[in-house]
N, C-alpha and C positions, 0 to 999 in steps of 0.2 A: 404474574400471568399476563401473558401478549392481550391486547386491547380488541377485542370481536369485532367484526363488522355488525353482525347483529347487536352489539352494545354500544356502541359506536350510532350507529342509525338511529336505534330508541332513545341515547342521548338528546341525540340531533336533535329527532321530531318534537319531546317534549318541549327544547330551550325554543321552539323557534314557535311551539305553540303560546308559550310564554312572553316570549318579545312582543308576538301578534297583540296579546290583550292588552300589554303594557303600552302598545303604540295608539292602538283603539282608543286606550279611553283618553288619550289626548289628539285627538282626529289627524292621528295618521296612522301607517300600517308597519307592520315587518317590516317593508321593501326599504323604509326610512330610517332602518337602521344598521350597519354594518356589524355584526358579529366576528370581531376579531378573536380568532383560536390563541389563544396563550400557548406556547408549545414550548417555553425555557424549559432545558431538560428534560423532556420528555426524548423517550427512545424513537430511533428513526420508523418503527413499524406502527408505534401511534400516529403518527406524521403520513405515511404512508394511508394507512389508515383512514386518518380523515380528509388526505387530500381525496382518495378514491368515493366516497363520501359524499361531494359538495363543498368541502372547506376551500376557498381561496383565499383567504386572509389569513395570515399568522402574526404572531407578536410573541417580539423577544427579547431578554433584556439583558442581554451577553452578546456584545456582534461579534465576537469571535465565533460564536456557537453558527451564523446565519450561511456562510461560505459553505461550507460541506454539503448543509442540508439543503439550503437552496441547489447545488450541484447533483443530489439526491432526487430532488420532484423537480426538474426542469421539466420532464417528459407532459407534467401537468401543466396547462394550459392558465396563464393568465393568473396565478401565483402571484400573490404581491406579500413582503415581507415589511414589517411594522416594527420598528424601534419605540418600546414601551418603557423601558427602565432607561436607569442615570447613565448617563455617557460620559466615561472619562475622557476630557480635550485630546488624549493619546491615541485614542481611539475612533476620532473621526476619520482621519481615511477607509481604517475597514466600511465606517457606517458611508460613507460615497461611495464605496463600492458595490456594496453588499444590498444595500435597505431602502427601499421603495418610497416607506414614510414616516419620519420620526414623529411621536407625542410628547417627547420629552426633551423639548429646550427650555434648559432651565437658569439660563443666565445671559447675558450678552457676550462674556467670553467665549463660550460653546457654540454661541449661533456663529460670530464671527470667524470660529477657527473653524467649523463646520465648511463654513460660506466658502472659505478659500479652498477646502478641500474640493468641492462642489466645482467649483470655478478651473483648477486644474483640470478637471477630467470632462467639462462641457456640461455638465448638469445642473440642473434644475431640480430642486427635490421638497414636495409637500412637507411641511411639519407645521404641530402644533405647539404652542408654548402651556409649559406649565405653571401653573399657578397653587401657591399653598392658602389655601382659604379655610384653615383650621388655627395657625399656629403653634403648630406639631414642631418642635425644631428637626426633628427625624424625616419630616417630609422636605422631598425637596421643590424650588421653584420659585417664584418672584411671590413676597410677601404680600397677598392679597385678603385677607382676611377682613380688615376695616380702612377706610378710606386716609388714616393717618397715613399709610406707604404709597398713596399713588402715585405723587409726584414724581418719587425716585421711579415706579413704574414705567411713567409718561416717560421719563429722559433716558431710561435705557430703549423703550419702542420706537422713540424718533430714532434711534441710531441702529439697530434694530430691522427699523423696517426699509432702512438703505439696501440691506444684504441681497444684490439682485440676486441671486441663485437658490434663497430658499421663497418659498411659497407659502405663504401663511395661511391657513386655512381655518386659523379655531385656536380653542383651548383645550389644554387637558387638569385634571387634579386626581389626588389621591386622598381622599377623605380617611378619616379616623376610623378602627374595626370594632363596631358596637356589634352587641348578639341581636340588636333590633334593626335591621333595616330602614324602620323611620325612624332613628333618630340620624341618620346619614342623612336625611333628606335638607334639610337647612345647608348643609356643604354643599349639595347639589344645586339648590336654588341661587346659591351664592356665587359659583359660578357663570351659570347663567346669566345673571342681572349683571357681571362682571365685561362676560361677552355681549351684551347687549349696551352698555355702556362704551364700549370699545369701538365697536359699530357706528358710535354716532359722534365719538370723535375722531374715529378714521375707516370713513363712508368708504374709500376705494380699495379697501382693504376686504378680502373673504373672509368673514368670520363662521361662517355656517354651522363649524362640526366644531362636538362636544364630546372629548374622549372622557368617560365617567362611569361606573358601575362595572363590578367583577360578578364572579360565582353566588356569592353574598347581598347584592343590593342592586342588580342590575335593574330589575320593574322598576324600584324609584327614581333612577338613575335615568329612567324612559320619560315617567311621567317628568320630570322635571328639566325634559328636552335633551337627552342624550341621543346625540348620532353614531357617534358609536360605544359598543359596549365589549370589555377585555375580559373572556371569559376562560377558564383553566377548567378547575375540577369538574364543573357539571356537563364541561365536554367529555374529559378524556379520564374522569376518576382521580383520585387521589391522587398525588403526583410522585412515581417511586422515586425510593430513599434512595440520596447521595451519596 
């Protein structure tokens, strides 16, 4: 069944009544957090859908998937497209084509091959790096979980952070799927205290934004300083079968 606008709306209004209080009780607001729309696979009338809506932000973790449909809602004003999943190095031209902002550099070979994509076409393009602060071998991202990996850390970020054509704005992770919500919250802090860390050894760098929290765990994911949050099901429902 096509995605209502009436369903779609009541969506909207609950998730964003929910951000509000999650922003609140760490004295900031809504406005302070970007709500990226999850939209991998989802059909173009959900899209449609939520751009008509309010959604300007999407996140996807296929760029082949982003061409079509970004050609689809141009007509939508101020559309920005968000590379949230693993990017294979084959795939960095579409993503300098295609994608406004990656969350997901997750190596120095990727940023680098990214970087030169970037650099042929005159661009400049936001991303965040990823960080695995669980020890998941399934997650991906530079081994951040205890302070034995930083070094290797430190000596991919000096090289790293040479890449004139990406812009580093932050971090992202992908925490472990518990049916509690707080027990995600230690992943979440973990990050945090990582990007705050990071901050004070490389002061002229943005570390501002904190890509952290899905459908599942986004309020934690708030209170413990998420800027923004990557949300799927409790925008647009369950996501139909492939």
């Amino acid at each position: 069944m096509a995605l209502s606008d009436e369903q779609f709306q009541k969506n909207h209004q609950i998730l964003l009544a929910r951000i509000e209080k999650a922003a609140l009780s760490t004295s900031r607001t809504g406005k302070d957090v970007t709500l990226v729309a999850v939209s991998k696979k989802q059909p173009l009338d959900a899209l449609l859908c939520a751009a008509r809506n309010g959604i300007k932000t999407f996140g996807e973790n296929y760029p082949e998937e982003v061409p079509p449909k970004r050609a689809e809602l141009r007509d939508f004003a101020a559309i920005q497209w968000h590379m949230i999943g693993h990017i294979q190095s084959r795939k960095a031209n579409i993503v300098a084509e295609a994608i406004d902002w990656v969350h997901s550099i997750d190596s120095l070979a990727l940023a680098m091959r990214l970087n030169r994509a970037l650099q042929e076409r005159g661009r400049i393009m936001p991303v965040l790096l990823e960080m695995n602060v669980s020890s998941e071998e399934s997650k991906g991202g530079w081994a951040a979980w205890d302070s034995t990996h930083l070094e290797s850390l430190w000596t991919d970020l000096d090289a790293l952070l040479s890449c004139a054509n990406l812009h580093v704005r932050g971090l992202m992770t992908m925490p472990p799927l518990f049916d509690d919500p707080e027990a995600v919250r230690p992943y979440f802090h973990r990050l945090a205290a990582l990007r705050d860390a990071l901050a004070v050894k490389y002061p002229a760098i943005d570390w501002s934004e904190l890509s952290m929290g899905t459908s599942a765990d986004f309020e934690v994911a708030i209170q413990e300083g998420a800027t923004m949050v990557r949300i799927g099901q409790a925008l647009f429902g369950p996501r139909p079968p492939r």
